[in-house]
C-alpha positions as CSV (number, residue, x, y, z in Angstrom):
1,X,0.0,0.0,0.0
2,X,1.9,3.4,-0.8
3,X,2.1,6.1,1.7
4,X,-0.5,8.8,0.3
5,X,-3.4,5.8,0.3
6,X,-2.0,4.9,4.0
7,X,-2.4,8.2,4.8
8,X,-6.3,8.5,3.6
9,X,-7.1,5.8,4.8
10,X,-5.7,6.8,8.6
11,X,-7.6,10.3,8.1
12,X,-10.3,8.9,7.2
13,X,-10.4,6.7,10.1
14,X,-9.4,9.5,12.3
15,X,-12.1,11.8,10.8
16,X,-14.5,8.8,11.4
17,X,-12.9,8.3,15.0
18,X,-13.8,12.5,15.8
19,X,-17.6,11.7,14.6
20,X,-18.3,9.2,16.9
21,X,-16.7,10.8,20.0
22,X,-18.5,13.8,19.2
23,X,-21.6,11.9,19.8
24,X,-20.3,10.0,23.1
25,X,-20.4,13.4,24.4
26,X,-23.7,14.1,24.4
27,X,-26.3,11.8,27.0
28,X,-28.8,9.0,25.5
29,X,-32.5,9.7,25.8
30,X,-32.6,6.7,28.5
31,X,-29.7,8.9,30.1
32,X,-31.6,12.0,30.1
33,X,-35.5,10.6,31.4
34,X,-33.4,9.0,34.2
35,X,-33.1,12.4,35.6
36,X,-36.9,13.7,36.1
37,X,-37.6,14.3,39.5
38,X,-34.0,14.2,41.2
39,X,-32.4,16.6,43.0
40,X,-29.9,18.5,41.4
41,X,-27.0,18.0,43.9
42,X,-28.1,13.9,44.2
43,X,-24.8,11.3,43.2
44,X,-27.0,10.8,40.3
45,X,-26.9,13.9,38.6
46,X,-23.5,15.1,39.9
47,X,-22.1,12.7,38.0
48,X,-24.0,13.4,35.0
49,X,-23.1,16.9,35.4
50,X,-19.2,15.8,35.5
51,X,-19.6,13.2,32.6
52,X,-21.0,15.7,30.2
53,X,-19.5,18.7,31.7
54,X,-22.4,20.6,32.6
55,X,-22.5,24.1,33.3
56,X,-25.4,25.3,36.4
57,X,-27.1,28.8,35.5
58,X,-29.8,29.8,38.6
59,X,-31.3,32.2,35.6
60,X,-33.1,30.3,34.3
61,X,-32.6,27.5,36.1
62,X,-30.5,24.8,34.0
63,X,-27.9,23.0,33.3
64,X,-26.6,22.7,29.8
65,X,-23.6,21.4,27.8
66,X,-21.0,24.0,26.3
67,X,-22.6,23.6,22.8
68,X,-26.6,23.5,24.2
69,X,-27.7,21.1,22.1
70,X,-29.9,20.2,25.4
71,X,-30.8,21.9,29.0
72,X,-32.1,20.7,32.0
73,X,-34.3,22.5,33.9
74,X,-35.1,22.7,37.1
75,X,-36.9,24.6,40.1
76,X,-36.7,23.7,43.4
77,X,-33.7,21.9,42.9
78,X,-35.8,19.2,41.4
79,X,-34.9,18.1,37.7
80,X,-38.5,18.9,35.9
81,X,-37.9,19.4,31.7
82,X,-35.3,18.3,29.6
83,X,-35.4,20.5,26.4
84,X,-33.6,18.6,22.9
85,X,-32.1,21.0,19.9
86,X,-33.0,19.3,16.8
87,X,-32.5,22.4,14.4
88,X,-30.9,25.6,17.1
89,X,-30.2,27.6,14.3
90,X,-33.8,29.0,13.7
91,X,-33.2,30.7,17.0
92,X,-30.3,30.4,19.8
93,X,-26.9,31.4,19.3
94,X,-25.0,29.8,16.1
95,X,-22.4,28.2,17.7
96,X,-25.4,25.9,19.4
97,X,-25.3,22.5,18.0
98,X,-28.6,19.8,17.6
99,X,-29.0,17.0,19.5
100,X,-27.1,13.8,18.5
101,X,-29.2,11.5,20.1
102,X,-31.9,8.9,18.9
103,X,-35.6,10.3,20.3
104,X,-37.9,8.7,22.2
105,X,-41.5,7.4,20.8
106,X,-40.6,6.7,17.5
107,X,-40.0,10.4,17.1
108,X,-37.8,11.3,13.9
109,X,-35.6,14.9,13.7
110,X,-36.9,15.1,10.0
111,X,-40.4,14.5,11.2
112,X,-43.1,17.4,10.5
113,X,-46.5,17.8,12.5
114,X,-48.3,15.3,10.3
115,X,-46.1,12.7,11.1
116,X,-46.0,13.7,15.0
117,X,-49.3,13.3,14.7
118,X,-50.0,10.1,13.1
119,X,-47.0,9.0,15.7
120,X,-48.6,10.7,19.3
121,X,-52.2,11.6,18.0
122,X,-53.8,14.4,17.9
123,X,-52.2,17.8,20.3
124,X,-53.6,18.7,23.6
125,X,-53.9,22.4,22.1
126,X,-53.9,24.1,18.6
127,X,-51.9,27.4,18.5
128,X,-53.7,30.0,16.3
129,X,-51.6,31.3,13.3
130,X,-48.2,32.2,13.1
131,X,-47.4,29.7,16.1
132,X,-45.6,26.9,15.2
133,X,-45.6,24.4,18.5
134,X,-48.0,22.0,19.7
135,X,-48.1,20.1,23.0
136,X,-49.1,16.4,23.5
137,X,-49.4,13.9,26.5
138,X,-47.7,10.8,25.5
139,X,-47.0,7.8,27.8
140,X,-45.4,9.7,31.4
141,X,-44.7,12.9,29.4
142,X,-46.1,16.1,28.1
143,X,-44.3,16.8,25.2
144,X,-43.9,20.4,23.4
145,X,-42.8,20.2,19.9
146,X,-41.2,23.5,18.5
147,X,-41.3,23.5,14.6
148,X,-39.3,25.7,12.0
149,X,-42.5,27.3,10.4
150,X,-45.8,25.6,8.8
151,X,-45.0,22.3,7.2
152,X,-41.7,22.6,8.7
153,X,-39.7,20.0,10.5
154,X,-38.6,20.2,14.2
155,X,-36.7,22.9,15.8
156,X,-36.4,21.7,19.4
157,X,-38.7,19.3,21.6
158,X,-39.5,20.1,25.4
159,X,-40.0,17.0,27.8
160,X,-41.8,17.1,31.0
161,X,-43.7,15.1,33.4
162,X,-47.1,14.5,32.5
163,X,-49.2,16.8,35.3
164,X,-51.3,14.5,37.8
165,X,-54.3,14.4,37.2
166,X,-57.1,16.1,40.0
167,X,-60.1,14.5,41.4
């Protein structure tokens, strides 16, 4: 093998390698829904906070990676929404980056409301005109789907625990 194929083949390899590291930084869903509820100064999400190198802001209250492609929110010192980046640049700074992750429910990062909606059913609420997010309870979550425009894709999603329901 000469040298110049050697060395395309290492760089791509290397370029390959930088990929999929890139991703190891960033938390699974699985990761992520573990944290609803906790405290943020538990074992549990300290360390979450040290393996991702999470930053703590008291305004708002969140934590979020250097490149936001997610926060965590909290009040009370209780972990209550996780919010997912899919496409920050609509909004956000333009360093921001979209989350890497797979999402939960079957949910796609190309998908548009019609196909959130044939995967979750029909939103809680219809926004009138010229707002582009819908909400739905799905399983244990309430889930607030930010889109690029009308007939766009997904801009960022917002997780929360379902509310409990009153008698």
């Amino acid at each position: 093998m000469s040298k110049a194929i050697l060395f395309v083949v290492l760089f791509i390899a290397g370029l390959l390698n930088q990929v999929s590291a890139a991703d190891a930084e960033q938390p699974t869903w699985g990761e992520l829904n573990e944290l609803f509820g906790l405290d943020i100064k538990s074992p549990v999400v300290t360390a979450f906070r040290n393996k991702y190198k999470l930053s703590i802001s008291t305004k708002p209250q969140t934590l979020n990676p250097e490149d936001r492609s997610f926060s965590i929110n909290y009040s009370q010192d209780k972990i209550e929404s996780l919010h997912l980046r899919i496409a920050p640049h609509g909004f956000g700074e333009p360093n921001w980056a979209s989350f890497a992750g797979e999402l939960p429910y079957g949910l796609s990062k190309t998908d548009k409301k019609a196909d959130i909606i044939e995967k979750l059913g029909k939103p809680l609420e219809i926004f009138g005109p010229g707002v582009y997010s819908d909400d739905w309870d799905y399983k244990e979550h309430r889930i607030s789907v930010s889109f690029g425009g009308k007939d766009s894709h997904i801009e960022k999603i917002r997780f929360s625990l379902r509310p409990k329901k009153t008698k």
